[in-house]
C-alpha positions in Angstrom: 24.2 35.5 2.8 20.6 35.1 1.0 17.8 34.5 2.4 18.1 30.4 2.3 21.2 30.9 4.1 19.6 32.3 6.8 17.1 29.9 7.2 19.8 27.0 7.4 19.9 26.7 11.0 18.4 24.7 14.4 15.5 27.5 14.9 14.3 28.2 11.4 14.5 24.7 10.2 11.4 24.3 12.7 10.0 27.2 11.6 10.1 26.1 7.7 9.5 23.0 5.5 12.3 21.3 4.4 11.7 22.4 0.8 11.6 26.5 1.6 15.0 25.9 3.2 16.3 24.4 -0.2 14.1 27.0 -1.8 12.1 24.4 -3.7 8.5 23.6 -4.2 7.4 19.9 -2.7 6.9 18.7 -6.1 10.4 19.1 -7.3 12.3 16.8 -8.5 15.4 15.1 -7.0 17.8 16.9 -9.6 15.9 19.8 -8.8 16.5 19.4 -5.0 20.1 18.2 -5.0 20.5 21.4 -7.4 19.6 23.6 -4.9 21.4 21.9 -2.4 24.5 22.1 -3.9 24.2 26.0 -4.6 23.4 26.0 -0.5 26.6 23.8 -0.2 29.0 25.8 -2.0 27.9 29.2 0.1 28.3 27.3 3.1 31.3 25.1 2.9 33.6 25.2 5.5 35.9 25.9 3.6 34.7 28.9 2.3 34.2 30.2 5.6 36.8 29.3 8.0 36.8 30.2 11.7 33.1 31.0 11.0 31.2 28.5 13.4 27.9 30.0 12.3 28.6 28.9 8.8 29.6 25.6 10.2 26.6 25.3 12.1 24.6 25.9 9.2 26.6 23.4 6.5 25.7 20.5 9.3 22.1 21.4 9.4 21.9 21.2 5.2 23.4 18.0 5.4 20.2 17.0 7.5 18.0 18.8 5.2 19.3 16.4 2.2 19.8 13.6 4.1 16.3 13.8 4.1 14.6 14.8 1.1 17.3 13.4 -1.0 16.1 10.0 0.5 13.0 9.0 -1.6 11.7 6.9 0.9 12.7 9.2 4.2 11.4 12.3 2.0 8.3 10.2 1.8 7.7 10.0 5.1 8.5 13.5 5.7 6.1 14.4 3.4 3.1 12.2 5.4 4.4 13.3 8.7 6.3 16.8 8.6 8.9 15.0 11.4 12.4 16.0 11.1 13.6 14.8 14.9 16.6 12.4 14.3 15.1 10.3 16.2 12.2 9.9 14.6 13.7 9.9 10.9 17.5 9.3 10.7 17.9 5.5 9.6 14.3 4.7 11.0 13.2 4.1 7.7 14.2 0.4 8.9 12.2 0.3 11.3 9.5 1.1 9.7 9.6 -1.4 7.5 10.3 -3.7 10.6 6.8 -2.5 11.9 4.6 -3.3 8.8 6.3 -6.6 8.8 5.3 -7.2 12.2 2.0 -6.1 11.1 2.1 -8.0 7.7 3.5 -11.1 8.1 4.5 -13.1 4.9 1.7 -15.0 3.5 1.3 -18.3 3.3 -1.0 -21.4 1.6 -2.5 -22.2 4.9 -3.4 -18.2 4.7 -4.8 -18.2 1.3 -7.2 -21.4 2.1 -8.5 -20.1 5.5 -9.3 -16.8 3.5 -11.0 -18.6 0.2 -12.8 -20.6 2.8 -13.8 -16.9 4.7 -14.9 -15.2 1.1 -16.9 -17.7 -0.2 -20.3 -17.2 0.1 -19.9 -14.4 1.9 -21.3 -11.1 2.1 -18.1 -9.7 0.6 -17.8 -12.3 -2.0 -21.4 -11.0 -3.2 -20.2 -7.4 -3.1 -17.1 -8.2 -5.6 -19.9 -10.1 -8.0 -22.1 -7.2 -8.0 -19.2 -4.7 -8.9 -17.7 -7.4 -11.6 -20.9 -7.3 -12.9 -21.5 -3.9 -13.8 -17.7 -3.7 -14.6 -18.2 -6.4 -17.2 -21.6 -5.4 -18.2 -22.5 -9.3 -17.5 -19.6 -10.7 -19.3 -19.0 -13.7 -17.3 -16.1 -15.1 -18.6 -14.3 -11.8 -17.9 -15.8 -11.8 -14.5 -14.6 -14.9 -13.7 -11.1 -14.1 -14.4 -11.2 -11.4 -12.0 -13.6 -13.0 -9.8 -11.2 -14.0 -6.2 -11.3 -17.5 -5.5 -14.2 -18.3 -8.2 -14.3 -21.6 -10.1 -16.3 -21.8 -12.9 -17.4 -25.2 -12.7 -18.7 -25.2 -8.7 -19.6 -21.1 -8.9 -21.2 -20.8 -11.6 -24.8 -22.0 -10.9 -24.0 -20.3 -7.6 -23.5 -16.8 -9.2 -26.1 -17.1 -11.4 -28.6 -17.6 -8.5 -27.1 -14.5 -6.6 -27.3 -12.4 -9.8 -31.3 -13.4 -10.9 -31.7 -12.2 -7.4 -29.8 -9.1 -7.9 -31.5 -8.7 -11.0 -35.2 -9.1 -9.9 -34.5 -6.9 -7.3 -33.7 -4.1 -9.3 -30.1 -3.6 -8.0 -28.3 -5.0 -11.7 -29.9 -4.8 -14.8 -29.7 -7.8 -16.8 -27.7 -7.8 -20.5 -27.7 -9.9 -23.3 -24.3 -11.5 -22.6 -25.4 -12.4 -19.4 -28.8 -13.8 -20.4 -27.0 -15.9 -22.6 -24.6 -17.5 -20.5 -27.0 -17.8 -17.5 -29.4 -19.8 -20.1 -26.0 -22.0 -21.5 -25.6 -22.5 -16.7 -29.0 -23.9 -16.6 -28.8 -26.8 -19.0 -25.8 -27.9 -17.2 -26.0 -30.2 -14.1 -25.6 -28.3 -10.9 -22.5 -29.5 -8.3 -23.5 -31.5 -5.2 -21.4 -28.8 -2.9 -20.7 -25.7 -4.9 -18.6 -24.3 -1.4 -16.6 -27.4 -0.9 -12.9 -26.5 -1.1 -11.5 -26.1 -4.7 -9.1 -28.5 -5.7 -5.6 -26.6 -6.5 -3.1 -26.8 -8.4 0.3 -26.1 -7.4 1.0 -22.6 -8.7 -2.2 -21.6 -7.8 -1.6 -20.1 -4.6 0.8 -17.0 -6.3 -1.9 -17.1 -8.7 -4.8 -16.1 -6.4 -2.5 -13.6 -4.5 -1.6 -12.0 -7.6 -5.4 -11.6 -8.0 -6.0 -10.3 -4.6 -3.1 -7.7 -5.2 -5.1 -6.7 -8.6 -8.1 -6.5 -6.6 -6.4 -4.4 -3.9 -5.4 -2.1 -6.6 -8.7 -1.5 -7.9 -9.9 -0.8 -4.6 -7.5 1.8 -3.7 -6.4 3.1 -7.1 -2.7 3.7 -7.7 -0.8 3.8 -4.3 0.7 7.0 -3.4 1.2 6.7 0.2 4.6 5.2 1.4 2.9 3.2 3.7 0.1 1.6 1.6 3.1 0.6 -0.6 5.1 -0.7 2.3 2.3 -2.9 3.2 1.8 -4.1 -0.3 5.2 -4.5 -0.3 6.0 -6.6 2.8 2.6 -8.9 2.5 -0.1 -6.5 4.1 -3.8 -8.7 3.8 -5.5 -6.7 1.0 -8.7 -5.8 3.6 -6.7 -4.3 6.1 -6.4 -0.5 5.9 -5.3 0.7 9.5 -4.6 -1.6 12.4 -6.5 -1.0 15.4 -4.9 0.1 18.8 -4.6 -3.5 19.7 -3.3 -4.8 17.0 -0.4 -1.5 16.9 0.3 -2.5 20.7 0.5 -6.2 19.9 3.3 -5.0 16.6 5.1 -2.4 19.2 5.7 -5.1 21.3 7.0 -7.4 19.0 9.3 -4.8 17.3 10.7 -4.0 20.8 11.2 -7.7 21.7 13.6 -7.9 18.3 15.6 -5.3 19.3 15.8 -6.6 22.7 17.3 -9.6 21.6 19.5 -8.2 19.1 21.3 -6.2 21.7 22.1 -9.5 23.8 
């Protein structure tokens, strides 16, 4: 037996990556790793080695190496953790998910209100008008399309304020597009309560999360990791990046609770 062979067994599996056992690189492709596992397959078979209980061994222990990496999303999380404990990997995928939607819960309208009223006028509201800014090179109408929980008719006067600011402070230089549209702001009437609550329609709330999800992406660029995309996925609150040791207790406990109760 090669090389590969060898390595197909309890010990050496700890000793090397999933991906030398096959005898590929961790950027193959699934053809390319359910090629090399069926080579692997076919030297080890059972059947072409009876009485051999070394052989046999070694067939079981492939299986695990494909059950793995020939599972995108377990081969994912391979990849992030290097675990290959059963315990730990085989069917857990589940739980995972089970954990960021403890973490994540589904969001709601009540969510979305209590977050617009949060943002607004905020220090992280002015940070996202900045960064439009320069994005749109003072282009507010493009700003405002991108612009979270913005209005045009109640922010407008607003942002314009926090922009002249911005602007006289050196930390945004004006343009002409903006200069025109801030001139076209000030011979309109200002609102009486530019932060009152917006009035909404009622697709508007999978509107504006659709927004925060662009805005998310933007932040973080294209997602990568299996568990940025399971948040995404399941509902995780765009600001949220790793939950602290409280909140990961609070999730642990909650998972074990459902199991508990499944088991009754």
């Amino acid at each position: 037996m090669n090389e590969n062979d060898e390595s197909v067994n309890g010990s050496s599996s700890r000793e090397k990556s999933l991906y030398e056992i096959l005898g590929v690189e961790t950027t193959a492709s699934q053809q390319e790793i359910k090629k090399a596992y069926y080579k692997l397959a076919l030297r080890l078979h059972p059947d072409k080695n009876p009485d051999d209980e070394e052989a046999k061994e070694k067939f079981q222990q492939l299986q695990k190496v494909i059950s793995i990496l020939g599972d995108e999303e377990k081969r994912a999380l391979y990849d992030q953790t290097g675990c290959v404990d059963d315990d730990d990997l085989a069917g857990d995928v589940d739980n995972l998910k089970e954990f960021f939607r403890a973490m994540h819960p589904k969001i709601t309208e009540a969510d979305i209100d209590k977050f617009e009223a949060n943002y607004r006028g905020s220090e992280s509201e002015r940070t996202d008008l900045i960064d439009l800014y320069k994005k749109y090179k003072g282009k507010m109408k493009r700003l405002f399309c991108s612009m979270i929980c913005s209005d045009v008719k109640l922010d407008s006067h607003r942002f314009k304020d926090i922009l002249d600011e911005a602007i006289a402070a050196g930390e945004i230089k004006s343009t002409k597009a903006y200069e025109k549209w801030a001139k076209e702001v000030s011979e309109t009437k200002p609102p009486t309560s530019p932060l009152k609550r917006r009035q909404k329609s009622k697709k508007e709330p999978d509107d504006l999360f659709a927004i925060i999800s662009q805005r998310q992406n933007e932040r973080r660029g294209k997602m990568n990791s299996m568990f940025s995309s399971l948040a995404s996925k399941y509902g995780g609150d765009p600001s949220v990046t790793e939950p602290s040791e409280e909140e990961f207790e609070a999730a642990r406990r909650r998972l074990e609770s459902r199991k508990q109760s499944k088991r009754k």
